[in-house]
Every structure is written in structure tokens, then in C-alpha cells.
N, C-alpha and C positions, 0 to 999 in steps of 0.2 A: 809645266809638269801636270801632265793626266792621272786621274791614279782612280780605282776600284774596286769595291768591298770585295774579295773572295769569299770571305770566313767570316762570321760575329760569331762567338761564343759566351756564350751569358754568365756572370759571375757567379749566379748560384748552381752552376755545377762544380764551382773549387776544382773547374780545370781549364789549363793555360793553354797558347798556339807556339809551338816551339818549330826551330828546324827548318825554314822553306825550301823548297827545291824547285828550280825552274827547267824548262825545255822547249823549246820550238820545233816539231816535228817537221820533216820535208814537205808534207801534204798543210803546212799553214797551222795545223792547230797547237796549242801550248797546253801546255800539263805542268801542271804546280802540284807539290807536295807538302805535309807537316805534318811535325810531330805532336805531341802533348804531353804535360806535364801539371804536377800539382798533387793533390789529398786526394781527388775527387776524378783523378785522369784513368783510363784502361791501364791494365798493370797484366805481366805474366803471372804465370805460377810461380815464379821465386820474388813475388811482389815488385817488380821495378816494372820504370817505364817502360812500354813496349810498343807502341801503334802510331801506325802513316796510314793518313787521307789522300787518295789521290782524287785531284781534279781535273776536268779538260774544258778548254774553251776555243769556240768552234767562230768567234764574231774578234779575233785578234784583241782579247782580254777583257771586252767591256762586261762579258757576264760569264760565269764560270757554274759548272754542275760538279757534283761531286758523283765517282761514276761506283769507287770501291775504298773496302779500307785494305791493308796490309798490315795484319799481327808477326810480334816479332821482329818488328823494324825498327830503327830509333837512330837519329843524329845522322839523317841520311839526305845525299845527294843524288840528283836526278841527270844520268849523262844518257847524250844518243852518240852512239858507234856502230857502223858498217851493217844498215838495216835494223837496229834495234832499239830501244829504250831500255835502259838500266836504272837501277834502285843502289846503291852501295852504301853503306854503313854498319850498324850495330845491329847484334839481334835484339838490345835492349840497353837500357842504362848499365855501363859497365860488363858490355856483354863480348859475344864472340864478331869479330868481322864478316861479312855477310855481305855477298851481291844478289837480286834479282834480274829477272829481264825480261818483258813482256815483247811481245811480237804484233802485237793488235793496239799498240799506242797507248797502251796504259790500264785496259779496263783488265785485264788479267794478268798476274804475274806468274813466272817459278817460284819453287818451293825449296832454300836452302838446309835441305834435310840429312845433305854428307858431303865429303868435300866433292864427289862429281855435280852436283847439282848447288853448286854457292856460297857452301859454306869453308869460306877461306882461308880462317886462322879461328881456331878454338879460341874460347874465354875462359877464364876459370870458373869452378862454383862458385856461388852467391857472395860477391865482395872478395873470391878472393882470385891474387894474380895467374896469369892478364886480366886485368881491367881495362880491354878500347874504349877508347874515344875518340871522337873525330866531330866535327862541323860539316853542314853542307859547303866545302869548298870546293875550287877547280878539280876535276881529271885531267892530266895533261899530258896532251901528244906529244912526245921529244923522240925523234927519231924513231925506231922501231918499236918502242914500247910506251905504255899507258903508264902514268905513276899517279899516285895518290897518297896525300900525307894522310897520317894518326896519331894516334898517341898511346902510349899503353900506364896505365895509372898505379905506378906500383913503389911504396905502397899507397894506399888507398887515399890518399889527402889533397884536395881541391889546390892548386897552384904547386908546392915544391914535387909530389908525388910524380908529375906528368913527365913520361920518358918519349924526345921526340922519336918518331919513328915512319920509315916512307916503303910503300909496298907497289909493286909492279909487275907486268906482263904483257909478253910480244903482243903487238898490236891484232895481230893476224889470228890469234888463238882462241881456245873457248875459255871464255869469261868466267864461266860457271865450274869452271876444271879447278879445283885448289892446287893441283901438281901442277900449273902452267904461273904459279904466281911466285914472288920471291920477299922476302923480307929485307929490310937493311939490319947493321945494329940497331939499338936500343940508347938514343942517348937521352943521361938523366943532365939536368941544369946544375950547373956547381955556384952557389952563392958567391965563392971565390971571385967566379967570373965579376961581377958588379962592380963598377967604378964608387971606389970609397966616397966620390962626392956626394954620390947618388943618397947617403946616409943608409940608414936602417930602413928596412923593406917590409912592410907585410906580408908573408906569403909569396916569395918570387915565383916566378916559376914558367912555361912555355906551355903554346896549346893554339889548336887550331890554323894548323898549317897552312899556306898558299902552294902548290907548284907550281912552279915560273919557269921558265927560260930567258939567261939573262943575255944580254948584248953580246957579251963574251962566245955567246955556245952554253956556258955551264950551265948547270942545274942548281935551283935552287929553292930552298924550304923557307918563307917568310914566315914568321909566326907571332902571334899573339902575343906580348909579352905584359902580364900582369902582377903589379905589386906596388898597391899605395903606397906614399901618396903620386908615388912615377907614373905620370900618362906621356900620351904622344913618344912611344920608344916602341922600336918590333926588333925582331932578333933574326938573323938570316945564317940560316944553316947549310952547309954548302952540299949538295949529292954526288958523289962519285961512283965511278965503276958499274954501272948500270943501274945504280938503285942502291948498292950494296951495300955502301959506305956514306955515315956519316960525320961532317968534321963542322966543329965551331968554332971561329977565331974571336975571343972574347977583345981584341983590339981592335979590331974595328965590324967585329957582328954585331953590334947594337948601332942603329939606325935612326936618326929623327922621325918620327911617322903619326903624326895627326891622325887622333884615334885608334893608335895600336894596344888601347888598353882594352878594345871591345871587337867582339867578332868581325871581321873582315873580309873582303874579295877581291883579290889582282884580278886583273884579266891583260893582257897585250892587245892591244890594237892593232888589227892588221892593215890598216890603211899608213899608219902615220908610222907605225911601232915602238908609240910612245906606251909608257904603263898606265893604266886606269885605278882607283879602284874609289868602291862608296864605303864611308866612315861615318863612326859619328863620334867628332872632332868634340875636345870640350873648350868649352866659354868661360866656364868659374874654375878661375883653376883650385878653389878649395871643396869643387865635387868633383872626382876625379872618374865616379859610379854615372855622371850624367850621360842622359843618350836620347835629350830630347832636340837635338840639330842633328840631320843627315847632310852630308856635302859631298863631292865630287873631288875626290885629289887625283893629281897627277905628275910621272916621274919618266923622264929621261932614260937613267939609271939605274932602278930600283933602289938608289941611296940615296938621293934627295928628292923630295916631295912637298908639293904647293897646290893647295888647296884652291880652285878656281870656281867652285860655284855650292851655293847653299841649296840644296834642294829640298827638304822639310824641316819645315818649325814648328812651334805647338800655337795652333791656331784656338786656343779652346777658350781665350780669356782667364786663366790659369796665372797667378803670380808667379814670378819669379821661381820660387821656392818649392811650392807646390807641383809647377809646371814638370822642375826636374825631377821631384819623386814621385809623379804618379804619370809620366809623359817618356814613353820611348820607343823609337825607329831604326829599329835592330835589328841583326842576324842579315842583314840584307844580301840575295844573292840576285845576282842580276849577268845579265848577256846583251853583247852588240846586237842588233836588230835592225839589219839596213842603215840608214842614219842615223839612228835613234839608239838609246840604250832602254830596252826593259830591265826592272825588278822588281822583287819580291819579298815585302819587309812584313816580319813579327812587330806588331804595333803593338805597344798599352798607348790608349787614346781613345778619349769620353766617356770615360767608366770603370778602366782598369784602377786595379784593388793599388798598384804600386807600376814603376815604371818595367819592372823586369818580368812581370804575369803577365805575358801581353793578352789582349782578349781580341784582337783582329787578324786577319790576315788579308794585306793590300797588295795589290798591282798596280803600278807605275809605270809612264813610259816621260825619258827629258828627251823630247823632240829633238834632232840635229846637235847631237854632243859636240859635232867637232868646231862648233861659236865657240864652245869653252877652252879651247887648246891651243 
């Protein structure tokens, strides 16, 4: 495993590296993005998070410039489609849905100023519904149209509040048109659903979608599922009718899945067509908050999943203890790259305030993934 500083952010400015997004343009070069977060981070005028870094590296990742920033962007992914680069996500913490797209690789964007030009689904005013959210995950080609999962946070409350939700449009069309784009329903998580083994739950609730296509043909929404002290579970949401429809089968929607309690990334392999994705699995099963091991799982199915290679530890001489609350390798989004797999991880590591502030942002590459499969 190679891996190189993109980002240090110094802790006296009480602001964190959130969000990465990755890219490899046709012409060879990669463009990473993030967010930020924290006391001390860019904020709009209704005070919330709101700003993307873009960077470009022109030597296949060993060294990265930073070229512009983008206000009013937040919890955003970075997709290339049919000659362009795209930006998709929030206009801000809790904000409206929002795409951009540059033409020149990244150094200038659009401007989602009305729904012809990006701006896709409104937010409400400050805190109130819709509230999006999304992660930088997959965009996914399925047939005719682009899908990307969300969330819409209503009401306002971290875990039960998140209503999943998956939005879409022909492949062929303008990105930037909010008339060319469709919404599903709005589904909220029913406590009901939870197997009474499972006991009492902190917080249940769904977030941070995958789009997948699964073996079958179908469509499907994998998702984050969080609620101490339950780790290693994700929930799988089924898409129907273009986009349109959402259905959950609480019998067998909850899935075994090593680190589905912390952000994640499927991707399909187009070689093997087996599923990929990077985690960060936990070791103690009494932190269930741990994210200082990143690993390599992979599935068949999308319903069973085996973990095949560890790819970072806390190398810092850090105890045990220590290690997990001030040590972690998260948000990681990453893409197949010839043999190899690149990504993109939110690190706290040597000198982060806690594991979840990260203060770096890294590039990886595991040589020849397919030893591991």
C-alpha cells in the first residue's frame, strides 16, 4: 500500500477534512475533493457548513496542488460523465441538492443558481424540512439513467430522523436541468423493523446510501446502518420503476456487513463481477465508534461479505485505547484503476484532536487488488 499527503490541516484552526471525492480524468490526471467541518471551518450565511477544495494531480497522485475552492457545496461526490466532471451534493449542511460541472477538469465550476443551471431539489430554510444529506458515494449507470442515493433528514434528528431517498436521470440529458431529474419516495426507518434480538438500540436509523446493481438486474440502495451497540449490519433497500419506488423487506433487508456502522463504498468489479468495497471493520467489539483499521471486503452477492485484506492500522505507537479514540481512516471513497485500486481517506492521524476530526486528507493506491479475491 502507497499512500500520500493531499491535505494537513493544522489544529489551531478548529477546522476538520470531511467528505472526499475522487476522479481520474481521460487525459490521466485525478482531481480529489473535501469538505470541512468544525467551530473554526467556512460557514454560509445561515451559519452551516458549506465549502469544497478542489485539487488536481498531474504525476498519477504522488503530489497534489490545490487549484480552487467551491462555496456552497457540502457532502459532495465527484463523477465524470460523457466529456465532463461533476460536483453533486448539498448546497451545505442540511441544505438543497445541488450538482455542478466543470468542462476544463476541475479548475472552474457552474453555478447552481436555479433549477436550469444545478439546482436540483430545494432545501428548506435553516434546519427546517428537507433537510439533504448524502455522502460522497457511487453515481450509478443502470441502464438508461444515472441514480444517486440521499437522504432527506426530517425531522431534524442524527440517526432515527433520516428518510432514505434515491434521485435520477436519463443518462443522455442535461445534468444541470432540475426538470430532467426524478425523485423516489421518501422512506422513513420503522424501529418495528429490528429483530427483538438485536435488544434496545441507540438511535437506529439509515444513511448514506450505495447504488449498486445487483446480480439479479435489480437495483439496489445499500446503506449505512447505525445504532449502538449493533455494528457489522447494513440494510438494503430495493429501487423500483426507474427510480420511483422505494421498498424495504425487514426479513431479510438487514445484512451481515463488516463496518456497516461507518461510511462506506461498493463499487462492482468489472473484471471478475464480484462486489468490492473499503471498511472500517471493528476489532473491540465494546467500541463499536472504532475506525482506526481500514480493510478490503468482498461479496458474491451483495449479502454475504468476507473481509480479505487489512489495509491501514495505526502505525503511531499509540495504545490500544488511545489509538481508537484519537486514530481514524474514514469516509474512504476509492475507484478501480487498471490493476490497482485508488482511494481517498479522511484521516485523524498524528495529531488529530479525536478520531472523527480528521486533520489529513490521504491518497492510496493497493497495487494488483485481484491477489486479494
Amino acid at each position: 500500500m502507497l499512500w500520500h499527503e493531499v491535505k494537513f490541516q493544522p489544529e489551531q484552526t478548529q477546522t476538520f477534512i470531511g467528505s472526499p471525492g475522487l476522479a481520474r480524468l481521460p487525459d490521466g490526471v485525478l482531481v480529489a475533493s473535501h469538505d470541512y467541518f468544525g467551530p473554526g471551518c467556512p460557514r454560509t450565511c445561515e451559519g452551516e457548513e458549506g465549502m469544497v477544495s478542489i485539487y488536481r494531480s498531474e504525476d498519477n497522485g504522488q503530489s497534489w496542488v490545490n487549484v480552487t475552492h467551491v462555496m456552497n457545496a457540502f457532502w459532495s461526490a465527484l463523477f465524470y460523465h460523457q466529456g465532463s466532471l461533476y460536483l453533486i451534493g448539498t448546497s451545505q449542511q442540511w441544505g438543497s441538492i445541488v450538482i455542478r460541472r466543470s468542462n476544463d477538469g476541475g479548475f472552474t465550476w457552474t453555478h447552481p443558481t436555479d433549477s436550469q443551471h444545478g439546482l436540483l431539489f430545494k432545501g428548506g430554510a435553516f434546519h427546517n424540512a428537507p433537510n439533504y444529506h448524502c455522502a460522497p458515494t457511487p453515481v450509478l449507470v443502470h441502464g438508461n439513467r444515472l441514480y444517486r442515493a440521499f437522504e432527506n433528514c426530517d425531522p431534524l434528528e442524527w440517526g432515527p430522523g433520516f428518510k432514505s431517498l434515491v434521485i435520477s436521470v436519463g443518462k443522455d440529458g442535461d445534468l444541470l436541468d432540475a426538470g430532467n431529474w426524478s425523485m423516489s419516495n421518501q422512506l422513513a426507518f420503522d424501529p418495528a423493523w429490528l429483530p427483538k434480538e438485536w435488544g434496545d438500540l441507540a438511535r437506529p436509523g439509515w444513511l448514506e446510501g450505495n447504488m449498486v446493481t445487483a446480480p439479479s438486474g435489480e437495483l439496489w440502495n445499500v446503506l449505512r446502518f447505525h445504532a449502538n451497540p449493533v455494528v457489522g449490519k447494513a440494510a438494503i433497500v430495493k429501487v423500483h420503476d426507474d427510480g420511483a419506488r422505494l421498498i424495504f423487506n425487514p426479513t431479510n433487508g438487514f445484512i451481515e456487513f463488516p463496518g456497516g456502522a461507518t461510511k462506506f463504498t461498493i463499487r462492482r468489479d468489472p473484471k471478475s463481477q464480484k462486489y468490492l468495497a473499503l471498511v472500517n471493520n471493528v476489532t473491540d467489539a465494546r467500541r463499536p465508534d472504532q475506525r482506526n483499521v481500514l480493510s478490503l471486503s468482498i461479496s458474491t452477492d451483495l449479502m454475504h461479505w468476507k473481509l480479505v485484506k487489512t489495509l491501514m492500522v495505526d502505525d503511531t505507537g499509540l495504545g490500544h485505547e488511545d489509538s481508537i479514540h484519537l486514530t481514524g481512516f474514514q469516509y474512504v471513497e476509492w475507484h478501480f484503476d487498471g490493476n490497482d485500486i485508488i482511494y481517498l481517506i479522511r484521516a485523524a492521524y498524528r495529531g488529530a484532536r479525536n478520531f472523527h476530526d480528521a486533520n489529513r486528507l490521504i491518497f492510496a493506491r493497493l497495487i494488483n487488488y485481484a491477489d486479494y479475491m
